[in-house]
C-alpha positions as CSV (number, residue, x, y, z in Angstrom):
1,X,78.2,86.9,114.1
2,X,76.2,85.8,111.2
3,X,73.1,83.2,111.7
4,X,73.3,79.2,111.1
5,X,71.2,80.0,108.2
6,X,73.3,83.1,106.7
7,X,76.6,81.5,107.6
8,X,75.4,78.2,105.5
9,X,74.6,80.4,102.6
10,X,78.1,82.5,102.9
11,X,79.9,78.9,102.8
12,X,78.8,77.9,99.5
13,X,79.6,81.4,97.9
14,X,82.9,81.4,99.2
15,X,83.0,77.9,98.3
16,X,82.5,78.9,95.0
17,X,85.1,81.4,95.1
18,X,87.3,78.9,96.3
19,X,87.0,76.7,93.3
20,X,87.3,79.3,91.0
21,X,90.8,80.1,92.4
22,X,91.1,76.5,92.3
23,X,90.6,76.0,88.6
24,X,92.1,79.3,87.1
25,X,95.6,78.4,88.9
26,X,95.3,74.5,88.5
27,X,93.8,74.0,85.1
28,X,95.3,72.6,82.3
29,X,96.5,76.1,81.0
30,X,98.6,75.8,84.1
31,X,100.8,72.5,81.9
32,X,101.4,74.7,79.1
33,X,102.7,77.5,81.4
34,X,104.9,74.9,82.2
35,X,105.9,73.8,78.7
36,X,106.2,77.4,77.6
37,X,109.1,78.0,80.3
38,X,110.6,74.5,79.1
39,X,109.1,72.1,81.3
40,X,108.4,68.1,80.2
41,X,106.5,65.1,81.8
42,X,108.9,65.0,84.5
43,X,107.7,69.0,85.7
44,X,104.3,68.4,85.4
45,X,104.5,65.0,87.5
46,X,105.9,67.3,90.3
47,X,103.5,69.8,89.9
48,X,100.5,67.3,89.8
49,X,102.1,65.2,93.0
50,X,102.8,68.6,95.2
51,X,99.2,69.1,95.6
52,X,98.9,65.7,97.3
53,X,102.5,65.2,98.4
54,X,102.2,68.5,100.8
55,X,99.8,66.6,102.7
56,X,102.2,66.1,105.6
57,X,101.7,70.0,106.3
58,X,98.1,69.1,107.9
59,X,99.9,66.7,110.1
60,X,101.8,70.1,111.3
61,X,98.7,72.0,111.5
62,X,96.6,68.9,113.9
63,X,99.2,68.9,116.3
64,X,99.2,72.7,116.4
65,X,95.4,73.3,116.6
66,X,95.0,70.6,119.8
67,X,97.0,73.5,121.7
68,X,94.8,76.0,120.2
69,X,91.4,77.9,121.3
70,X,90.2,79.0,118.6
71,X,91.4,78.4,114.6
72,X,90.4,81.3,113.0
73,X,93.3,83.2,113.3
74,X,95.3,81.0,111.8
75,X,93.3,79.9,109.3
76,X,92.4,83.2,108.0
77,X,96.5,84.5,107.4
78,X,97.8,81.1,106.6
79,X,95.1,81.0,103.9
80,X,95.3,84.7,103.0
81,X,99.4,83.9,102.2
82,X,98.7,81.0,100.2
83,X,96.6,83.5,97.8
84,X,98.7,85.6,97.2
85,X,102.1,83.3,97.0
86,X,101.5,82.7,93.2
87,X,101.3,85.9,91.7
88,X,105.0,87.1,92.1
89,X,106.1,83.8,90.5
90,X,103.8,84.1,87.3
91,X,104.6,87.9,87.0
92,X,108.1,87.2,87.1
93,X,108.5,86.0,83.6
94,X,106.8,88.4,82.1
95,X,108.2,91.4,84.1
96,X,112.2,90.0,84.5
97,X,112.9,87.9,81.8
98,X,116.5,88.3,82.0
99,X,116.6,85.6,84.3
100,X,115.6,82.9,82.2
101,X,113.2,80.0,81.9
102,X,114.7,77.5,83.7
103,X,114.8,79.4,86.9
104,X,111.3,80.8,87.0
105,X,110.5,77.1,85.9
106,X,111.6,75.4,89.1
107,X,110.6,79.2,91.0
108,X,107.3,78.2,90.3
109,X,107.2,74.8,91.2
110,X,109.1,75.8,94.2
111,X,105.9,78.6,95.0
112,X,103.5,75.9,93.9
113,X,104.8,73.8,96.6
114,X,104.8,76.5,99.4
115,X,100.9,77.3,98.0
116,X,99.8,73.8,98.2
117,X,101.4,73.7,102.0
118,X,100.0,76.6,103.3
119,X,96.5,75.2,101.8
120,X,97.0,71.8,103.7
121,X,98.1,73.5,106.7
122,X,94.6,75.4,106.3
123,X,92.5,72.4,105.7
124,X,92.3,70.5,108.6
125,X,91.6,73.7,110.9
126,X,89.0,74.7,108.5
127,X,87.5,70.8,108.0
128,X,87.4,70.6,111.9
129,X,85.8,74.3,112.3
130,X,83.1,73.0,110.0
131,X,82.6,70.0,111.7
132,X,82.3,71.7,114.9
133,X,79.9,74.7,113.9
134,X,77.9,73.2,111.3
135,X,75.2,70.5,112.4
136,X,75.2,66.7,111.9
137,X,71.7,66.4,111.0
138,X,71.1,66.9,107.0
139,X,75.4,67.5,106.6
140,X,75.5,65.5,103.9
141,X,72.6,67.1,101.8
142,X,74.4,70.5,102.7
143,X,77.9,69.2,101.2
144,X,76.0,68.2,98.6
145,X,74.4,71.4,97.5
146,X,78.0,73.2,98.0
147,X,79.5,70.7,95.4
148,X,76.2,71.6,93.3
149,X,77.1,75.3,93.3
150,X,81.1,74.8,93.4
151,X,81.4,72.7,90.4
152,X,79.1,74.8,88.2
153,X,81.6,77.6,89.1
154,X,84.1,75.1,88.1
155,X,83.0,74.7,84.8
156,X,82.4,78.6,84.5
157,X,85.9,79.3,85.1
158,X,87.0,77.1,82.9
159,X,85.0,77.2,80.3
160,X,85.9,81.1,80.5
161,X,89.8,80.8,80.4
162,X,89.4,78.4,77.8
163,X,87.6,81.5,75.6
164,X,90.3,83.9,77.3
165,X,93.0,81.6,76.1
166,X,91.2,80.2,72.9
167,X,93.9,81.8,70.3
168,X,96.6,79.0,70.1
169,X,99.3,81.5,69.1
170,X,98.2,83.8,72.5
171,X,101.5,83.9,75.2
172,X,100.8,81.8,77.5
173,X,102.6,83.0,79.9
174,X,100.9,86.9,79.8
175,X,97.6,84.6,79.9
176,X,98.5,82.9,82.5
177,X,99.6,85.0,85.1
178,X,95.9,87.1,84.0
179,X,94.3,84.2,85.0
180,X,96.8,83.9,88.7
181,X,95.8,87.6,89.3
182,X,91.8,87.2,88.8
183,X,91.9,83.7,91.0
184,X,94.2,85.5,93.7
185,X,91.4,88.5,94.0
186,X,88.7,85.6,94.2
187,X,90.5,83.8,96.6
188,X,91.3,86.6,99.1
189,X,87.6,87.2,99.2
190,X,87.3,83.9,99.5
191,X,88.7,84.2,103.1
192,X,87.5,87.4,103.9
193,X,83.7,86.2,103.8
194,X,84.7,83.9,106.9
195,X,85.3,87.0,108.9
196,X,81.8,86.8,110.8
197,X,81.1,82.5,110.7
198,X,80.8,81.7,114.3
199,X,83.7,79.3,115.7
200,X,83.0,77.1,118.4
201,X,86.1,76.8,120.8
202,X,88.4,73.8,119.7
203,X,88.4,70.7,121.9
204,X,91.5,69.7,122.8
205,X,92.7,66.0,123.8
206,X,93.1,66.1,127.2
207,X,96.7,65.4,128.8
208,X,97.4,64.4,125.4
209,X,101.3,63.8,124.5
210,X,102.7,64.1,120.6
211,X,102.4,60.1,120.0
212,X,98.7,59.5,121.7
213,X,97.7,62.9,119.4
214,X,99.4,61.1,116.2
215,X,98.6,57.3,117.3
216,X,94.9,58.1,117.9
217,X,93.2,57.9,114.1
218,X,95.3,54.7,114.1
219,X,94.0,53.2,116.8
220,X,90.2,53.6,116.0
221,X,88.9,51.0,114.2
222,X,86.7,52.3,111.7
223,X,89.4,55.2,110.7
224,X,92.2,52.7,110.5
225,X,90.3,50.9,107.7
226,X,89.2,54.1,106.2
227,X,92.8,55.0,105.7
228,X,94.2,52.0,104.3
229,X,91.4,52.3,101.5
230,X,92.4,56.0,100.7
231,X,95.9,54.9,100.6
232,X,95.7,52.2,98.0
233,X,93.2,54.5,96.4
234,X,94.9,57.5,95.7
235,X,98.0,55.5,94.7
236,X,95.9,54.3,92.1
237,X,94.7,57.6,90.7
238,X,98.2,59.1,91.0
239,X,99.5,56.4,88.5
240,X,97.4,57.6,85.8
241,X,95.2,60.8,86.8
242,X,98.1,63.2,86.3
243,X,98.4,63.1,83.2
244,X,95.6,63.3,81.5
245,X,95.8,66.5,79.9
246,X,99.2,65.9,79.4
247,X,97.9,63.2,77.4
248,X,95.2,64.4,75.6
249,X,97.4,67.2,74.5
250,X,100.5,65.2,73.2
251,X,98.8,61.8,72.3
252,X,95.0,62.7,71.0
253,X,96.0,66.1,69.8
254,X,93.5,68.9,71.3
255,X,93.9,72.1,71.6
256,X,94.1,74.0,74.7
257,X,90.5,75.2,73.8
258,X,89.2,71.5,73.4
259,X,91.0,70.3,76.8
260,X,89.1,72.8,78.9
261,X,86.6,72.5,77.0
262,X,86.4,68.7,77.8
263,X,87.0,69.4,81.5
264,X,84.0,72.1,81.7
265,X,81.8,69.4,81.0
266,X,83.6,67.4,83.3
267,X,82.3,69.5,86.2
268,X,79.0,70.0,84.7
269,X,78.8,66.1,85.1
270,X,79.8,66.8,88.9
271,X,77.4,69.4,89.4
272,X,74.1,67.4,88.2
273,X,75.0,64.7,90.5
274,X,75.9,66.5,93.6
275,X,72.9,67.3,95.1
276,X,71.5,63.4,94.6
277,X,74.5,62.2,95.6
278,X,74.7,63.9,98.8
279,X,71.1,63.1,99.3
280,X,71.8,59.5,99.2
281,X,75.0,59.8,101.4
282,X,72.4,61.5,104.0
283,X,69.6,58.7,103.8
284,X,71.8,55.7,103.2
285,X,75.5,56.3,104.9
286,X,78.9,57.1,103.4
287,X,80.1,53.7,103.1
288,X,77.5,52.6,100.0
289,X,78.3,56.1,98.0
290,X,82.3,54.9,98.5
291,X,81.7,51.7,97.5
292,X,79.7,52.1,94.4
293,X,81.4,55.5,93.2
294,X,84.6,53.1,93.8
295,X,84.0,50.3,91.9
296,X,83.0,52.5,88.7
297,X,85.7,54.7,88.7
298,X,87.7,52.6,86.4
299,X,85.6,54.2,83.3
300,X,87.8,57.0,82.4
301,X,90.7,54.9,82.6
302,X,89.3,52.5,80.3
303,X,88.0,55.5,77.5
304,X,91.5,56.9,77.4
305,X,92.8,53.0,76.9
306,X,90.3,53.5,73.7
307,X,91.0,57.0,72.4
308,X,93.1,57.0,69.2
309,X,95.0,60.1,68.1
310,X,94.9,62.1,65.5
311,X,90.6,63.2,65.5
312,X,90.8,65.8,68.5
313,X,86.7,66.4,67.6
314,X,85.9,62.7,67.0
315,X,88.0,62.0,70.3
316,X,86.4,64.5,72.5
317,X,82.7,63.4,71.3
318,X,83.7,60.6,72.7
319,X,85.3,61.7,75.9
320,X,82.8,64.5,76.6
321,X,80.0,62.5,78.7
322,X,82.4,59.8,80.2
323,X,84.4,62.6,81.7
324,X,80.9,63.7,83.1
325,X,80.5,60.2,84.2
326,X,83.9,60.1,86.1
327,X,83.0,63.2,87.8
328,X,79.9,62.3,89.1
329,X,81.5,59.7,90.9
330,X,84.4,62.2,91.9
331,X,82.1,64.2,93.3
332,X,80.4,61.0,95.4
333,X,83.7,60.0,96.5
334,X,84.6,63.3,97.7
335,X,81.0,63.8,99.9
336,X,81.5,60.3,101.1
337,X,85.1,60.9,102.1
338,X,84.2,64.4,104.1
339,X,80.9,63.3,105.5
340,X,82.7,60.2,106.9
341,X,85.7,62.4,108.2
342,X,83.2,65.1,109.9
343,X,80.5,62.8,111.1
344,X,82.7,59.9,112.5
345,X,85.5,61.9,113.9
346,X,85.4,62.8,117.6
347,X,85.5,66.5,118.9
348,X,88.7,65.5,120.7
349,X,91.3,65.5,118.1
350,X,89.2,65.9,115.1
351,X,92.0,68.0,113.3
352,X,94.2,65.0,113.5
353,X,91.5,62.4,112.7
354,X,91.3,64.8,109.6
355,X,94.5,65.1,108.6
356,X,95.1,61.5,108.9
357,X,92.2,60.5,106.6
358,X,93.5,62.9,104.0
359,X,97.6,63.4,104.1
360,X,98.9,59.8,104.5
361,X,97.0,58.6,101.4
362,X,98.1,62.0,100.0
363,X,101.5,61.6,100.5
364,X,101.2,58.1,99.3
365,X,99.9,59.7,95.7
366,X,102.3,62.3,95.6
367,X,105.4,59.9,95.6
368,X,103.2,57.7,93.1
369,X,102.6,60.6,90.6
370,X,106.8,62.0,91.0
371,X,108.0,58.3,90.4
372,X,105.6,57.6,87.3
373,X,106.4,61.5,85.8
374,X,109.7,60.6,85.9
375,X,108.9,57.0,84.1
376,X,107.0,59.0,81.4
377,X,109.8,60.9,80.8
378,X,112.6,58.0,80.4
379,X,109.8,56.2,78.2
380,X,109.5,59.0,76.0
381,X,109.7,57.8,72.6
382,X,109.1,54.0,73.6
383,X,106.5,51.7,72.3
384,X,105.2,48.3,72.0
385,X,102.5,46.7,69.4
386,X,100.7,44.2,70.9
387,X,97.7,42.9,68.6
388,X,97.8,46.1,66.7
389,X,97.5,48.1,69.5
390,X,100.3,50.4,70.4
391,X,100.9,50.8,73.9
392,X,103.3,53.7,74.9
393,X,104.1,55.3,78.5
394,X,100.7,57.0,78.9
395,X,99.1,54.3,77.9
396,X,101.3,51.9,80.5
397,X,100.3,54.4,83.2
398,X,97.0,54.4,82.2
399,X,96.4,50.4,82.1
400,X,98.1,50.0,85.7
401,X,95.8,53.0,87.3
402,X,92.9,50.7,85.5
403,X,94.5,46.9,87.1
404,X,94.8,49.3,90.4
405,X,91.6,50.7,90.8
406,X,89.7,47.3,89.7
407,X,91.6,46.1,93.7
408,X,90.4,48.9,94.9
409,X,87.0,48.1,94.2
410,X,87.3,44.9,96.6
411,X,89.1,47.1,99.5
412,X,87.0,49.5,99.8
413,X,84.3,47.1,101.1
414,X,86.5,46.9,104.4
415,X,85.9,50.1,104.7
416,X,83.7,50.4,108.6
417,X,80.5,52.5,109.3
418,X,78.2,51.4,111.7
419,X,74.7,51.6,110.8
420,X,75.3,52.5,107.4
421,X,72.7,50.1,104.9
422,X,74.3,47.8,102.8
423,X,75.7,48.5,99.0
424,X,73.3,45.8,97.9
425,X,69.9,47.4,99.1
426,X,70.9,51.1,97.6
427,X,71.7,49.4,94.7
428,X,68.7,47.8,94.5
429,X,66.5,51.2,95.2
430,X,68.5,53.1,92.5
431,X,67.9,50.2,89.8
432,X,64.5,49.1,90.7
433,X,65.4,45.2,91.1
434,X,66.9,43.4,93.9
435,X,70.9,42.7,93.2
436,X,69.8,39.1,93.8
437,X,67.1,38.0,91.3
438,X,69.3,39.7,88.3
439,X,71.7,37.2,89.3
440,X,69.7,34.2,89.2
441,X,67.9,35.9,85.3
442,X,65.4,34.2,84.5
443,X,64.1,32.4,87.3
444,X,64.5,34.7,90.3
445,X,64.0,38.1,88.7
446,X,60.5,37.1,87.9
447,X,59.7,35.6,91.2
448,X,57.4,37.5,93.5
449,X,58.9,38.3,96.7
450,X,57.9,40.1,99.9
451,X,59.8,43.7,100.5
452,X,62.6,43.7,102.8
453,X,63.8,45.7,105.0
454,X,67.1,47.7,104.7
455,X,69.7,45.8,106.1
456,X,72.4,47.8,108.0
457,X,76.1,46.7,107.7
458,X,76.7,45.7,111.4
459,X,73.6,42.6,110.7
460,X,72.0,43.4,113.7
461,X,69.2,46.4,113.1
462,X,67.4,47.5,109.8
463,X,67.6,51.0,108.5
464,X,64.6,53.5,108.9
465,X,62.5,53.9,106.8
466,X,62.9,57.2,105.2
467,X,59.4,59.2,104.0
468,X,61.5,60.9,101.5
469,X,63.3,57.7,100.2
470,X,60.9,56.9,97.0
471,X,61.2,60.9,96.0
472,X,64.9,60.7,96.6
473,X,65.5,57.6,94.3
474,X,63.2,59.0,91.9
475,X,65.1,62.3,91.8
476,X,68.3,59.6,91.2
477,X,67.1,57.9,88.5
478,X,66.3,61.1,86.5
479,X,69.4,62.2,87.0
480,X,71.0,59.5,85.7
């Protein structure tokens, strides 16, 4: 078996590898696949919920792996299936024709939801692998430095099948299904590279029935408040997230080109933050990246409020470093979520502590994004002028994801980590003034004060004082 240090270094690449499978089956090309077969709003809400609304499937796999030894086997030709179930269902089209679009349509939603099973199923067994081999100290700076590398393959991937697919008159689906067979060769060595990571033996839950397995995330106080956070979360980024490109390609009018285009440096955004964000996560806790990643993630909503149609260029100027914006705080959301899931879930029952932190708010957002597919499609055609500004059923979606995720802002303060330093005092390093005194402009930001220390969220300790902490804030403010 490899070394920590190698088998670190192996997890990024094929990390990378991941993504890129990721991005060339998932992208937006993946929507006009759809439309070219026949598909409308209501087909692309299914296949934007089926990623979230598998979920359940890592329920399945948590129960499964607490009567396991070891994972690996699984893992390794679950995830080699889900690869390769795409492929046949893309090819199809091009190679049998005669047996029309509708039912290689509802053929590939039907392999899209087998794929995005089989990936759940993998998840958790791989999540609680990593969170037994990999160690706690400096986890967050390594997730960190993964998303670094996995989102500026992101962006290379799509950035590359935007070229591929750059001539608007191409056949999509001959373009797509050359993009399914380049991500499935990725992907397979994607899970090959695992071969030689060392597994430590799973660690069961002793005398441990069905309900005290499933019961057990719900009866832990900080992971039940965890959960209800994701749950209202994710229902608020189903209602609007989805369809986005959707969006951009009916209401603003881009081009294929411009919409992946857009999204390349979307991940760009993701990747310059990563490695700060992770950094903080490390030195700071989880809870404060939540809840300030959180509470600005209302920004992209509110652009797409303010596009207009009809200047794809003008509209993507505009949209270009707010969608970097909004994935920087992706990309804090996502370290916070797994750094809280690995370091605060017990070796006992990780997988299900996993799989409950991630499937019941994803099966939550799955319903959400079916139900409001299905409203853009009977509202198709609607609209209302209110004030001179026409609101139409994107635009509905988009202004209740915005109402939505303004809550969320407040609940995800009940989220619970112990001796994780308060919002207030990162936000204070990261600004360079105290919360406090801005509030009370002019008198208190002027006053002179004697440093505090970091207060921790329990009240009853202050954080440590980190010798890296002024570098690390001054590596945050330049990258903001």
């Amino acid at each position: 078996m490899w070394s920590l240090r190698t088998s670190q270094l192996v997890i990024i690449v094929a990390g990378c590898m991941g993504m890129a499978y990721t991005q060339l089956t998932a992208c937006a090309a993946s929507l006009k696949y759809i439309q070219s077969l026949g598909g409308n709003g209501f087909h692309v809400g299914i296949f934007n919920a089926l990623p979230t609304g598998m979920l359940f499937m890592q329920f399945v796999a948590a129960y499964v792996a607490n009567r396991l030894k070891y994972r690996r086997r699984w893992w390794f030709w679950v995830s080699i299936t889900q690869r390769l179930m795409l492929l046949p269902f893309v090819l199809g089209p091009w190679l049998l024709p005669g047996l029309g679009d509708r039912f290689w349509l509802w053929a590939f939603l039907l392999a899209w939801a087998i794929n995005n099973g089989l990936t759940h199923f993998g998840t958790p067994l791989w999540l609680s692998w990593m969170g037994d081999y990999l160690p706690k100290e400096g986890l967050n700076t390594f997730w960190g430095m993964r998303h670094l590398w996995m989102q500026l393959t992101a962006a290379t991937a799509l950035l590359a099948s935007g070229l591929f697919l750059l001539n608007p008159d191409s056949d999509f689906q001959a373009g797509y299904a050359t993009l399914v067979a380049v991500a499935t060769a990725v992907g397979v060595i994607d899970i090959l590279m695992f071969y030689k990571v060392n597994e430590p033996p799973v660690t069961p839950l002793p005398q441990a029935g069905l309900w005290e397995v499933l019961s057990g995330p719900f009866r832990h106080r900080g992971f039940r408040s965890f959960i209800g956070f994701t749950c209202f979360w994710h229902i608020s980024a189903m209602v609007g997230a989805p369809f986005i490109s959707l969006y951009l390609f009916e209401f603003v009018g881009m081009s294929l080109f411009q919409v992946l285009l857009l999204w390349t440096f979307s991940w760009v955004g993701g990747a310059i933050s990563s490695r700060w964000l992770g950094q903080l996560a490390e030195a700071y806790g989880n809870r404060p990246v939540l809840i300030i990643c959180t509470t600005l993630k209302s920004i992209n909503m509110i652009a797409l409020l303010l596009v207009g149609s009809g200047s794809p260029w003008r509209a993507f100027v505009f949209l270009a470093p707010v969608f970097m914006v909004d994935m920087a705080l992706n990309t804090g959301i996502a370290i916070a979520n797994n750094g809280y899931l690995l370091k605060h879930s017990p070796a006992a029952n990780r997988t299900m502590f996993i799989a409950s932190g991630t499937a019941v708010a994803g099966l939550a957002g799955g319903i959400t994004s079916i139900l409001c597919g299905w409203f853009l499609l009977t509202s198709s055609g609607w609209s209302v002028t209110i004030a001179g500004y026409e609101l139409d059923g994107f635009r509905t979606l988009f202004l209740i994801s915005l109402l939505m995720r303004l809550v969320a802002a407040v609940l995800v303060k009940r989220v619970h980590e112990p001796n994780a330093t308060r919002t207030s005092h990162v936000v204070t390093l990261l600004i360079g003034v105290d919360v406090s005194r801005v509030l009370r402009f002019p008198v208190g930001l002027y006053r002179k004060r004697q440093p505090e220390p970091a207060p921790m969220e329990d009240g009853d300790a202050t954080a440590p004082v980190l010798d890296q902490a002024d570098g690390l804030v001054s590596t945050v403010r330049r990258a903001v």
